[in-house]
N, C-alpha and C positions, 0 to 999 in steps of 0.2 A: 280659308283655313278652318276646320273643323274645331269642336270644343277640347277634344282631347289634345292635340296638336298644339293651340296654342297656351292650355294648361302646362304641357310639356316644356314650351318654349323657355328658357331661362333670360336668351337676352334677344328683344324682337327685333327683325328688319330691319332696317331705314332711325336702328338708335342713332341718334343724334350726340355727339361724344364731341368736347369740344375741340380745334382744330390747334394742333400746337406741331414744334417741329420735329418731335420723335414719337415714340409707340404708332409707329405705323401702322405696322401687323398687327398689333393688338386692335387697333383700334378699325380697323380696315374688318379684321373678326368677328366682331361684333354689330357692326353697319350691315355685314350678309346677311346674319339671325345666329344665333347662338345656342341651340338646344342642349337637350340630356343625354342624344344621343351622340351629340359629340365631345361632351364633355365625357362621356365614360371613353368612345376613344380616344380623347388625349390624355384618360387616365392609364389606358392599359397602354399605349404608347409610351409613355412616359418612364413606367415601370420598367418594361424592357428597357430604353434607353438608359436609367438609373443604373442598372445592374451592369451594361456593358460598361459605363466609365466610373463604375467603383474601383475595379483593378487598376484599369489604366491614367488615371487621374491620380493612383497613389504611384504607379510604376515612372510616370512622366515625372513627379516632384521627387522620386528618389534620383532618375535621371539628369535631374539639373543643378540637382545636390542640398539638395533641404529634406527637412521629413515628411515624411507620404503625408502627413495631415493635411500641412500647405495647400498640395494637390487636391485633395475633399473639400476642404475649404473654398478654393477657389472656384469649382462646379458646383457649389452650392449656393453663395453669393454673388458671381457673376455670373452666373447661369440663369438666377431669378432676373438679374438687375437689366440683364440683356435683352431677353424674353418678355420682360414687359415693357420695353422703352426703346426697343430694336426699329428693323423694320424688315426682319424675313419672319413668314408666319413659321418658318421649320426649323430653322437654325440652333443647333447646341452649341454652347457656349460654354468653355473651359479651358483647361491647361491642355496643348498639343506637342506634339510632338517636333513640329516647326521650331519652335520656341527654345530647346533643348540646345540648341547652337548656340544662340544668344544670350539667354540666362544664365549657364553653365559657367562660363567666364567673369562675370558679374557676382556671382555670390562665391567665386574663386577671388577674388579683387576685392569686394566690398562687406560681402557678408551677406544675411539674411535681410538686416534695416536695411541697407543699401539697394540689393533689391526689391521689397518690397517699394520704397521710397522710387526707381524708377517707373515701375510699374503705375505707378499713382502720377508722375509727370508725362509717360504716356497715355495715361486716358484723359486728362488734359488737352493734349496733342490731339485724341482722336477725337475730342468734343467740337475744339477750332476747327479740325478740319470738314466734318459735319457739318458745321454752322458757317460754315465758306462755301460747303454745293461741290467740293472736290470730290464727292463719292464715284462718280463717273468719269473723272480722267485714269480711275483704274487701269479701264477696260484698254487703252492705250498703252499697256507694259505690253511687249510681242511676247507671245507664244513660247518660243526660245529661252528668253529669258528667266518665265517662271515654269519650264521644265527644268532647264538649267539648273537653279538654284535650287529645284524641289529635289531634284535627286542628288544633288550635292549636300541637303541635309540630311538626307535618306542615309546614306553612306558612313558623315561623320554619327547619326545617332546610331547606327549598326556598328561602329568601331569602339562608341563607347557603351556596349554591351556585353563586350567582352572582359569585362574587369571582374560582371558579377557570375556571368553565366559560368567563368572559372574560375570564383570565389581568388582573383590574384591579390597577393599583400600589396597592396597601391593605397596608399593615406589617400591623396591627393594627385589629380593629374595636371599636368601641366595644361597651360592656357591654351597653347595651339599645334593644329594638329597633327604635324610632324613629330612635336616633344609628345604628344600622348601616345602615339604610336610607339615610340621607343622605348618610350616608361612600359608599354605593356608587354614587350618584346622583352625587356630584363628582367621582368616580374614573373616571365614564361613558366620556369620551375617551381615557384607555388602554387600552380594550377591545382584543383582539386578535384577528384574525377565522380563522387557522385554530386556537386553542382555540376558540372559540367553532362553526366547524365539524365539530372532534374529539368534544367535548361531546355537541352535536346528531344526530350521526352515530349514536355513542355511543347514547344515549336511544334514537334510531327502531330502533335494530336491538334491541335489550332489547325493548322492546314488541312488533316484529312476527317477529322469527323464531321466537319459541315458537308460531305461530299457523301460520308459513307450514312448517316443516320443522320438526310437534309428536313425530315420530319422533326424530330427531336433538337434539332438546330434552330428550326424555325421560331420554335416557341420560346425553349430555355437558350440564351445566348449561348455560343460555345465558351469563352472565355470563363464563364461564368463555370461551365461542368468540368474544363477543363484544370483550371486554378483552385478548384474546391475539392475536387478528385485528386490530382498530384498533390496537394497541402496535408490533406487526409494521408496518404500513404506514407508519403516522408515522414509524417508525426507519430505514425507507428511503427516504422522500421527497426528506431534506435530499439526496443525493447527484443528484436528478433535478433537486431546486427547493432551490439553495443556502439561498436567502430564507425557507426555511420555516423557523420554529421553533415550537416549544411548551415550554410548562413540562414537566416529570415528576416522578417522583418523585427520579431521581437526579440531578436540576439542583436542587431543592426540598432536600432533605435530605443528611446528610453526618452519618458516624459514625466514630470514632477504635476500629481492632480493632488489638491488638498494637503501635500506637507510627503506625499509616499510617490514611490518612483514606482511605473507603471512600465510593462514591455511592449512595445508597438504604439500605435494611437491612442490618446488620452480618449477616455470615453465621454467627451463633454461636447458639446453645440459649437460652432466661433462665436467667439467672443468681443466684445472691444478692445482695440488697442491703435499705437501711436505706430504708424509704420517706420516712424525713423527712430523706434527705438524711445529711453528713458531722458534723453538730450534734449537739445532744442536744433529745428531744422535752419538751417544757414546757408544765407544766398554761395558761399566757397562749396557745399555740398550738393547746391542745385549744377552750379555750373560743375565741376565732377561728373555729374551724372547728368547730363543733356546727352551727352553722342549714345549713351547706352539707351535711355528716353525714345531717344529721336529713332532708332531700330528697333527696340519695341512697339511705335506706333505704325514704325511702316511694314513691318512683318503683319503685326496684327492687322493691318487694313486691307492688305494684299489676300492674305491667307482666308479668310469671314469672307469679302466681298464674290473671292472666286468660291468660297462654298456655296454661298447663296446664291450665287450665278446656275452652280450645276443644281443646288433645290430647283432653281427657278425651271430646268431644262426638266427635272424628273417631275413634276408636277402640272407645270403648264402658266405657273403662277408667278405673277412678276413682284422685286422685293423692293422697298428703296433704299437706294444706297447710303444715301446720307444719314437719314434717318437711322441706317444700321450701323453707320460709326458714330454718330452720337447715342446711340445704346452702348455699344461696344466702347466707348470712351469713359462714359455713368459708369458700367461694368469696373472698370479697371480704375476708377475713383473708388468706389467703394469697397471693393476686395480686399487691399491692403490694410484697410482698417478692420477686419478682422480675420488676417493673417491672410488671404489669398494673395497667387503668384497672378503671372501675368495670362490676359485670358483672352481669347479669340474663336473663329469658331471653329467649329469641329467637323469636317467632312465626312469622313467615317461614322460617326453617333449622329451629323446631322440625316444623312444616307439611312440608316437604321430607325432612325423617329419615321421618319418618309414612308419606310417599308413596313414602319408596323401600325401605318395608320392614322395618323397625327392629322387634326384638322388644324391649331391654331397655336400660337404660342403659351397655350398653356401645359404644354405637354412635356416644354423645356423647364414649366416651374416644378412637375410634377417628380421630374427627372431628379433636379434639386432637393427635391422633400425625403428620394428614396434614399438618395445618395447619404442624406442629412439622419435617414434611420435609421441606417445602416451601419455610422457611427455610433449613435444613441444605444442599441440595441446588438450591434454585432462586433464591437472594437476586441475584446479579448480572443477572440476567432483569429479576425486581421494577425496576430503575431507570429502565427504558424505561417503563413504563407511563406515558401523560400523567393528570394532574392534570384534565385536563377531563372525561378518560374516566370516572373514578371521580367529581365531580362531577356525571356522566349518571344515573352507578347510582344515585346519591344523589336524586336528581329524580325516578326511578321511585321510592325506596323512599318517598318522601315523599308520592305520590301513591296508592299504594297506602295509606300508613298513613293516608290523610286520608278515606278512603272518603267520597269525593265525594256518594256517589248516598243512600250510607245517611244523612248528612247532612242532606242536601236533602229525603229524606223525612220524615225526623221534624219538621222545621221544619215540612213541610206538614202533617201528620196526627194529630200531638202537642197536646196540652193547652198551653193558652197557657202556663202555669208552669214546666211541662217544656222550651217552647222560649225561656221566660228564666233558665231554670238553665243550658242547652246556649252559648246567645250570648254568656251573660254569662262562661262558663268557658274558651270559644273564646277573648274576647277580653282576658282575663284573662290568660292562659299565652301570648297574644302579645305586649303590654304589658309584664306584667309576669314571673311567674315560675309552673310549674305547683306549687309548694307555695302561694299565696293562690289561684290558682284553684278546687284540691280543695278549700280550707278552704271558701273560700264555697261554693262548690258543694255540699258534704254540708249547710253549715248552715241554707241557702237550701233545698235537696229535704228537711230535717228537720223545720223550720218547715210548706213547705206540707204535705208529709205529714199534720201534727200538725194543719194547720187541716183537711183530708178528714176524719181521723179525726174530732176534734169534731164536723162536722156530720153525723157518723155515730151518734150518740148524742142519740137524741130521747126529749123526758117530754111526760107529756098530766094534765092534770088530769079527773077524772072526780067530778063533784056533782052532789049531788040528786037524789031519786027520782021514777023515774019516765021521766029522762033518756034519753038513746042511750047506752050501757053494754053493757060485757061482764061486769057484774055488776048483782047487785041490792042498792041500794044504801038502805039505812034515811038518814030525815030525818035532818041534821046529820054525814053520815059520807061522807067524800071518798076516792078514792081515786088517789095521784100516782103515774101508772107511769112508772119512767126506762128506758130501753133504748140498751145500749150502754157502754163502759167509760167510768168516770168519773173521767178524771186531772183535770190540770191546764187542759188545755187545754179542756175540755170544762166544768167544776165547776160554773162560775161560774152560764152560760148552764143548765143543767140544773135547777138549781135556784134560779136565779131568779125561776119562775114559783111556788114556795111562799110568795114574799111576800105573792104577791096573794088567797092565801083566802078567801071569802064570810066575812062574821060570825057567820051562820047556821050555820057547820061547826064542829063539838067535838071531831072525830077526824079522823085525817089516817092514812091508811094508805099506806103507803110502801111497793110493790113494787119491787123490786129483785130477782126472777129472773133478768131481763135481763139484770147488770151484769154480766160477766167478770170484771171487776178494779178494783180501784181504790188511787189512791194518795195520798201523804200531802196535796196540794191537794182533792184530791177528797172526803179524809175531812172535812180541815177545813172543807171550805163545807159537808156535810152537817150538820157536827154544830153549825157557825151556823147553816144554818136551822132545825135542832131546836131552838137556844137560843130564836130569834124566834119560834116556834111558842108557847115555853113563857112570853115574854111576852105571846103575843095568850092566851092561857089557855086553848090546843086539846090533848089525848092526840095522843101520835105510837106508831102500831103499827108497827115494821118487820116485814117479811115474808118471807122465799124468799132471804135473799143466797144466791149460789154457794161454794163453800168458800174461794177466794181472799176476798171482801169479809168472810166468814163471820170466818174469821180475825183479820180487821185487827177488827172488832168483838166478837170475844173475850178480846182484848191489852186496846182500849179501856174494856171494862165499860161500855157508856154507861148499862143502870139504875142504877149505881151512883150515877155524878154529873148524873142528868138524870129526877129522880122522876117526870116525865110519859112514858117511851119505854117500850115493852113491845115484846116480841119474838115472833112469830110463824113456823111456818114456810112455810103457806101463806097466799095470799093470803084465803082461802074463810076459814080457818083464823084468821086476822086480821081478818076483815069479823065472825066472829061475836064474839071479844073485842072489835071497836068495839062491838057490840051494847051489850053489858056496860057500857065506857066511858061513853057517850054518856050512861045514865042516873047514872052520878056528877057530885060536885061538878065543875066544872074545876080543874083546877092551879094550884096557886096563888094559893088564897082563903084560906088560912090553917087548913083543915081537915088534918088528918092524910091522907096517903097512904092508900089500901087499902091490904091485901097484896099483893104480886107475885106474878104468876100464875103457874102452874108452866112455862112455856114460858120457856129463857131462851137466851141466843144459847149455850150450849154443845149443847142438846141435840143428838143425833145422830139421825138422818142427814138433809140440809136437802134440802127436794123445792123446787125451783126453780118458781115461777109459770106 
């Protein structure tokens, strides 16, 4: 490396950082080498990313029914907290739009302490499970399911957009989502038609000016020219058209800074405070608030891990899981203490840091700082913004997050099971809530799973000589091939067809090269139909297990408790001890056993069938 190079260097190669069990990415960052030239792009990164979830980070906490502060807040202290203790190097971190089904209910029921107070037991939740290595049984929710449920929240946050985008007199909507439909339905005739204008306006220009002026897009976010643009015209309308009005934020909202009431956001930093409020927290309020808990950490750990998944695909770059829900856990520990909601990651702003360059997670702290100046510096701004506008942005992100078309495909081309896992999860998380939707969704894709599987495991019986055979099989000596693992699901059916053996058969040879595994249903129906074998009065040779079945039948001993089983290791190997067999008594006339033959399930090494 040359003089000027490593003068440039800020953090060198092969640093040495010590090893602990989060800040992955960060720390994975700076092990590569760390320069100037990348730290200026995760500044200019960053910047961009700040500006795109300034709107949207105020539009999601007006969405779930707190004040847009909330939302800043939360992208600026979980966005920091995330990004340095994470473990995707891209990941934004903040309030999403996911979240908007779950919270919404929650500060309808409890209040603002109440949610903030779950939120802080679920980053709890996501630390344990971090610190347990569950980050990778994610990847095991099907497909189905978390399309299911994503456009099932696509949907209800599109249906509660309609309250502001047509300024309707609605206080309060009901908790679910049938009753909010109807409240919005009686409230039809206060619609108001320049929100609803603003709104519309709003939306068409987000959709077409990335298309029409993708230069000017690239640079300056569109949300950003578009919300700054419609805010501007709206604030000077009324002086052309008396009669106009709109909601905003600063007609909408109102904050008490120093002793005087302020319109829109308080122009101050967060702050300290007690997320459960001036009280004292109490084990009746923790148990209260677990189920709501428990679906904030599992949204959050689903929704982050599959962003970092597709980082990982736009990059090349792989994150750790764990590591990132014990970032994401710290995140959502620390937020509520000074006022953030609940926080996860961002698919769309993480997608946007990606594209504008991001080498490391500092680009998500940088994101945080803009967001954080933006308050300090442009809060009086914030109160022009209308309320439909940001209902616009929310209509695009909802239709974006419902990925119409990918939808629409699988319904068509998907296995009929697949598309009643998908319908039934869609309608589930709109009904009712996306913690019963996932539940049935895995246990519904776990089930059919397990019915494929069983009919993946097929047995044949092979008698009499002379037969169609891949062996030569002496009078009286059968041979029952199984193939394929033999659980639970499979046991019954596998070896049910050992009932039916000719009378004429004396030996039963049981291959089992095939099996993979098996387990404790699987044993028990085998070692039932060895029982029944031993009362029709047949020898049972086993043959070839693999070393998994091998195992569970070295634990069991079954010569021990079952004088008619001998063990072989091939099947060739087992057709010549039937030989043998065949000419003794059968089992079970009251003659003494022979000897056992020197083949026993310990021998070593098993040559599979």
């Amino acid at each position: 490396m040359s003089r000027r190079s490593s003068l440039l260097s800020v953090f060198p190669a092969g640093l040495a950082l010590p090893r602990v069990p989060f800040a992955a990415a960060l720390r994975k960052s700076f092990a590569q080498g760390y320069d100037r030239v990348a730290l200026r792009a995760d500044v200019l990164a960053g910047i961009v990313v700040g500006i795109v979830a300034l709107p949207l980070s105020m539009a999601l906490a007006i969405a779930v029914g707190v004040a847009p502060e909330h939302g800043l807040y939360t992208a600026i202290i979980a966005g920091i907290v995330v990004a340095l203790t994470g473990g995707s190097k891209f990941q934004i971190t903040g309030p999403t739009a996911a979240f908007v089904v779950i919270l919404a209910p929650i500060v309808s029921r409890e209040g603002l302490a109440g949610l903030l107070t779950a939120g802080l037991m679920a980053g709890v939740l996501l630390v344990a499970m971090g610190l347990a290595r569950v980050g990778r049984l994610i990847q095991f929710i099907p497909h189905p399911v978390t399309t299911g449920f994503t456009a099932g929240i696509a949907t209800v946050i599109a249906t509660l957009q309609i309250k502001d985008i047509l300024a309707l007199p609605v206080a309060h909507l009901p908790e679910t989502y049938l009753e909010k439909v109807a409240a919005l339905w009686q409230a039809r005739s206060g619609a108001n038609l320049p929100d609803f204008a603003t709104g519309l306006v709003t939306f068409v220009l987000l959709v077409t000016l990335p298309k029409k002026i993708p230069r000017l897009t690239s640079r300056v976010p569109a949300p950003l020219i578009v919300i700054t643009g419609v805010s501007l015209v709206t604030a000077l309308l009324p002086r052309v058209w008396p009669a106009f009005h709109l909601a905003t934020i600063g007609s909408r909202f109102h904050s008490v800074v120093n002793g005087h009431e302020v319109a829109g956001i308080p122009q101050v930093p967060p702050l300290p405070m007690l997320p459960w409020g001036a009280g004292t927290l109490s084990l009746r309020s923790l148990n209260h608030l677990a189920s709501a808990a428990f679906a904030i950490a599992m949204l959050g750990a689903i929704e982050s891990l599959l962003s970092a998944t597709i980082a990982d695909g736009m990059t090349g770059k792989k994150h750790d899981p764990d590591a990132e829900l014990i970032g994401l856990g710290l995140g959502n520990i620390v937020a509520p203490f000074f006022g953030g909601i609940a926080a996860t990651g961002a698919l769309a702003r993480t997608a946007t840091n990606i594209r504008a360059g991001a080498r490391s997670p500092l680009s998500a702290v940088v994101h945080s700082l803009v967001v954080l100046l933006a308050i300090l510096l442009a809060a009086p701004l914030v109160a022009f913004v209308p309320m439909a506008s940001l209902a616009g942005l929310l209509l695009l992100v909802a239709w974006n997050m419902s990925e119409v078309r990918h939808f629409v495909n699988i319904v068509r081309i998907a296995p009929k099971s697949d598309v009643f896992v998908l319908l039934a999860c869609y309608v589930l998380t709109v009904v009712f809530d996306m913690v019963i939707a996932v539940s049935f969704g895995v246990v519904m894709a776990a089930l059919l799973f397990m019915r494929r599987t069983a009919e993946l495991t097929q047995s044949r019986m092979l008698e009499g000589a002379g037969g169609e055979s891949d062996y030569a099989l002496e009078p009286g000596v059968a041979v029952y091939e199984i193939a394929g693992p033999l659980f639970f699901g499979a046991a019954q059916n596998a070896m049910g067809a050992l009932g039916s053996v000719g009378a004429d058969t004396r030996v039963i040879v049981l291959a089992l090269g095939h099996v993979p595994s098996i387990d404790a249903t699987g044993f028990v129906a085998l070692e039932s139909a060895i029982s029944r074998l031993r009362t029709l009065k047949k020898w049972v040779v086993l043959t070839g297990p693999l070393p998994e079945p091998h195992a569970v039948f070295d634990r069991a001993n079954l010569p021990q408790h079952h004088e008619h089983v001998r063990f072989a290791e091939t099947v060739e190997a087992g057709l010549a001890l039937a030989r043998e067999l065949v000419a003794m008594r059968p089992p079970g006339d009251g003659v003494a056993p022979p000897s056992r033959p020197s083949v026993t399930p310990s021998s070593r090494p098993v040559a599979p069938a």
